[in-house]
N, C-alpha and C positions, 0 to 999 in steps of 0.2 A: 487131506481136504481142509479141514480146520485151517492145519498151517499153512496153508495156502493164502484161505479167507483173510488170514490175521496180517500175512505180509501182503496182499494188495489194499489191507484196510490202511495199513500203514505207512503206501505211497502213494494212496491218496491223500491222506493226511497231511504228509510230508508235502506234496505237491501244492496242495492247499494253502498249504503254511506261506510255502515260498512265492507261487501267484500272491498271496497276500504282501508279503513283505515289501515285496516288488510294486504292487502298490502303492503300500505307502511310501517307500524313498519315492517312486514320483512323483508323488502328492508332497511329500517334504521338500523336494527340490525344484517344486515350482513354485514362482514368485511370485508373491501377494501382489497383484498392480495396482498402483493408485494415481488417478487425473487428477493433476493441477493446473488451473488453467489461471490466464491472467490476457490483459487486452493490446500489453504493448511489446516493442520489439523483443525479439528474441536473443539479444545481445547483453551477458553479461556484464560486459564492461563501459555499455551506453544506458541500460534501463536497471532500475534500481528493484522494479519489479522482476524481471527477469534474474536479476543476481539473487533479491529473497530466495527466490525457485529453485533454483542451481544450489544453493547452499544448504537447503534445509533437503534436495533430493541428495545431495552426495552423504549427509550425516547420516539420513533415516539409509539408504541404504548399507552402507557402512558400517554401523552397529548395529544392525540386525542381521550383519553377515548375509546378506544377501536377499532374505527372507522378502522383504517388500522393494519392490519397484515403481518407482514414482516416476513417470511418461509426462513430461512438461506440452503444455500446447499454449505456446503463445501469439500473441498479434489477434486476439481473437477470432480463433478457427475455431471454435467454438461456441462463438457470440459473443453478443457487447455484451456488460457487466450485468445490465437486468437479468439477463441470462444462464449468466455465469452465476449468479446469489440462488438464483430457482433448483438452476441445477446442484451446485452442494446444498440443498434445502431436503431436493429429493434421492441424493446419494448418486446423479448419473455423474457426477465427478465428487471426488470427495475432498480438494483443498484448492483455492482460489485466495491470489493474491489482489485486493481490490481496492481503486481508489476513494479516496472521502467521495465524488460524487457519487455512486454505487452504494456504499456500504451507508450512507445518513439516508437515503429516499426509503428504506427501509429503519433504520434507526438513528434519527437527526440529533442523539448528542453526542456520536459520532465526530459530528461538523466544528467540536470545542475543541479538537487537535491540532485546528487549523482555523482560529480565530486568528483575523489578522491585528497584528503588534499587541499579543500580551505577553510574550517572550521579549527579554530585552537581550536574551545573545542564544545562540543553540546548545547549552551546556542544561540553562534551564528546561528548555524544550526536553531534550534528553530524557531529564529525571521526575520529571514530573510525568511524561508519556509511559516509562518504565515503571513508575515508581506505585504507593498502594492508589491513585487518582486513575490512573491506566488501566490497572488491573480491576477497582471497580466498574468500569465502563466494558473492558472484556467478559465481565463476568452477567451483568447487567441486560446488555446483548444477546447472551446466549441463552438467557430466562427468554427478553421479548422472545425473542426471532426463532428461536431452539436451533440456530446455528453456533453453532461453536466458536467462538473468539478465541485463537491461538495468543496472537499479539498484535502491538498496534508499531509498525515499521516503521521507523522513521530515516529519513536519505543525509540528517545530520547538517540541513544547509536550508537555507529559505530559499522560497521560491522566487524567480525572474521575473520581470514584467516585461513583453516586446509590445511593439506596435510598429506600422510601415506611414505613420504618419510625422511625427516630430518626436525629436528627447523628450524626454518627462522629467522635469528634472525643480516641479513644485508641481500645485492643485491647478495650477492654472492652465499649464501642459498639458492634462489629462483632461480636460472640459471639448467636449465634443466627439469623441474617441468612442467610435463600437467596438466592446470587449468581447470574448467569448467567456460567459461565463459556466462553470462546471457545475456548479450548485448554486442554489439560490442565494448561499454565504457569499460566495463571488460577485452575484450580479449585486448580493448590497454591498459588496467593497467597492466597487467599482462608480457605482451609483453615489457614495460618497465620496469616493476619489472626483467625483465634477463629471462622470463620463454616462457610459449607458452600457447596458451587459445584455446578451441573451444566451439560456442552454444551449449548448451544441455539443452531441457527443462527440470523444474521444476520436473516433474513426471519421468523420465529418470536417474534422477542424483546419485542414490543410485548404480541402478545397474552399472552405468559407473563405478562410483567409486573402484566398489565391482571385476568389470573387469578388471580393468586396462586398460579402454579407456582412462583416465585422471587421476591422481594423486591428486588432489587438488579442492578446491572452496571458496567462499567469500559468509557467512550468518551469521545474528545475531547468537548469543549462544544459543541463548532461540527456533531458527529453528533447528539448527545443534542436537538439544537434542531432539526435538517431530520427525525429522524425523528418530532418530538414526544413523545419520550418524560417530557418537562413533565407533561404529560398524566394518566401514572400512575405518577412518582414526585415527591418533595416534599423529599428533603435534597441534596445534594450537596457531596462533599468533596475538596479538593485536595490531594490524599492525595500526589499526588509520586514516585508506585510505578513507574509505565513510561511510557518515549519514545516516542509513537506513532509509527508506518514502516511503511509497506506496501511491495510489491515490482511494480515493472515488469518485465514477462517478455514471452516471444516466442520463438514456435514457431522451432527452431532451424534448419532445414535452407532457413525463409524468411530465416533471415538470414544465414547462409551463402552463399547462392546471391547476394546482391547483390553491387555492386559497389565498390570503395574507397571508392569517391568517394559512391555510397547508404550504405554505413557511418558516413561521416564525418556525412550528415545526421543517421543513424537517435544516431550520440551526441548531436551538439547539439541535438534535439528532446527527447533525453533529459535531459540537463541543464536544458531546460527546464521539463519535467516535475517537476524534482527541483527546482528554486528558485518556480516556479511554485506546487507544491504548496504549500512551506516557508514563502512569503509569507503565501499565503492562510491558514492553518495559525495562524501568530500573531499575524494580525490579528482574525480571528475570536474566535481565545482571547476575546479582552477584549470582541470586540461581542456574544458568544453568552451570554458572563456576563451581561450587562447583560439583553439578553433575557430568560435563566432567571430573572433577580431580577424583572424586569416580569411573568415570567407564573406567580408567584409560589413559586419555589424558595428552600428557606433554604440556603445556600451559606454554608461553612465553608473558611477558609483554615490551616491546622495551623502552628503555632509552629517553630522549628527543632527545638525539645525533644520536641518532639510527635512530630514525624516520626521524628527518631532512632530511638523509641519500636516505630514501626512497621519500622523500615528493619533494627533490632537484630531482633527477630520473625523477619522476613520473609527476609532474605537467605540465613543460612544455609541455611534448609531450602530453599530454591528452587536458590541453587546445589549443594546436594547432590544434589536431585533433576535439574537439568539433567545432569548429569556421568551420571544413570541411562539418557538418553535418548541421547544420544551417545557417542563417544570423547570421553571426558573429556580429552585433550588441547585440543578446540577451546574449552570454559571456560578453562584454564589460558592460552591465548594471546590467548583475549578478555580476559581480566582485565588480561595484560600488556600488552594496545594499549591500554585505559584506562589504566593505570598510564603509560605513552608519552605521551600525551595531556594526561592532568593535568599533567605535567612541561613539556610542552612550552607549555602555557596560564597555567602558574604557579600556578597550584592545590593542588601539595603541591611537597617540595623532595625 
């Protein structure tokens, strides 16, 4: 009877054990999932936000063997960006690829990434975005906001100018011109470029355009073609005004809670994110040109003299007005890491 007792105590036990086991490999073999979401095409090789996405989901899964799944939702199925910042704020998604207007309504020195003409070629932009200036402003961010600042992306190429009205090809061009502008930084470029600006989201911009709410806008090439805005505009200038960069973020208390060793992923997924983007970014420059020339855009490239033109215009009044939006300390220290920069690149003495 004992012996009895002892051997069914002992395949219950046994049984026990192995329901448990069986547990946990399913629990071990099921994958962490994680929402990123971003607002524009879902095209690798047209949207620089989509390629961030694709790059940092193929690392993080990939060196965690499997362990987390990162599910991309892009074109904003989602929501527009207000949306998308709320939601990694509150963990219903936990990483979002987002543009400067998005990510400054919530932390406007943000908008220094993309001050137009303080970069005098994209190598500066680069290293300075990358460099300890960047990474104060990511770290900065995620005190304000207690979102997470991964990295600040950059597409490696300055942004386009289009309009459906005439070349722009001085201040005098752009004088009468409705812009769409994305932030407030926009509507003062634009307003000292001779023209006028108003917000218009992302998702919105086509039809404005196609209305005649606004004449004009400012986006890499390689946007202007995935969203077809070919379509209903006809000039485009390379005006040489602002470094395009977007910002990788992430709900902070998901990233917190990982562990060293999931950090060390969640950075090199981000660096890949960040050369990823930067690849795609300027190789398109040039195939998106060629595109716009095939679907029949007149495309203007501005002299050195030209741009001056613009950049004499344009600078003051924008860095005045930044210094309005912020502690005007963080201009003064942004200027000083270009100035570091240039020095360091050979660019000035």
């Amino acid at each position: 009877m004992k012996k009895n007792l002892l051997f069914s105590l002992i395949i219950t036990l046994l049984m026990g054990f192995i329901l448990f086991s069986q547990n946990q490999v399913y629990a071990a073999d099921k994958p962490i999932k994680l929402k990123l979401a971003h607002i524009t095409a879902g095209k690798p090789f047209e949207s620089i936000f989509h390629a961030a996405a694709m790059a940092f989901k193929y690392v993080m899964e990939k060196r965690s063997g499997g362990r987390y799944q990162v599910e991309v939702y892009p074109a904003g199925t989602l929501g527009i960006e207000g949306d998308l910042l709320e939601a990694v704020k509150n963990n219903a998604i936990q990483l979002h690829v987002g543009s400067l207007g998005g990510v400054s309504r919530i932390y406007p020195p943000a908008l220094l990434g993309m001050a137009p003409y303080v970069f005098k070629n994209e190598a500066i932009g680069m290293e300075v975005l990358q460099g300890p200036f960047g990474q104060k402003l990511l770290d900065d961010f995620t005190v304000k906001t207690n979102i997470k600042g991964l990295a600040i992306v950059d597409q490696g190429t300055f942004n386009a100018v289009t309009n459906n009205v005439r070349p722009i090809k001085s201040l005098a061009d752009s004088k009468g011109i409705k812009f769409r502008g994305m932030d407030a930084m926009q509507v003062s470029l634009f307003t000292a470029l001779g023209g006028s600006a108003i917000p218009i989201a992302w998702t919105e911009l086509y039809a404005a355009l196609q209305t005649g709410v606004v004449n004009g806008q400012t986006n890499p090439p390689a946007l202007i073609v995935s969203a077809k805005l070919y379509e209903v505009q006809k000039y485009l200038t390379l005006i040489g005004a602002q470094f395009g960069n977007v910002w990788l973020v992430a709900n902070n208390d998901w990233y917190q809670s990982l562990s060293p060793a999931d950090k060390l992923i969640v950075r090199d997924a981000t660096q890949a994110a960040i050369y990823g983007a930067r690849g795609v970014g300027i190789v398109l420059e040039e195939v998106s040109l060629t595109e716009l020339r095939a679907q029949g855009m007149n495309i203007y490239a501005p002299s050195d003299k030209e741009l001056q033109e613009f950049q004499d215009a344009v600078n003051p009044i924008v860095l005045k007005w930044l210094k309005s939006q912020m502690d005007p300390k963080w201009v003064d220290e942004f200027l000083s890491a270009i100035s570091t920069v240039e020095k360091r690149l050979g660019y000035s003495n």
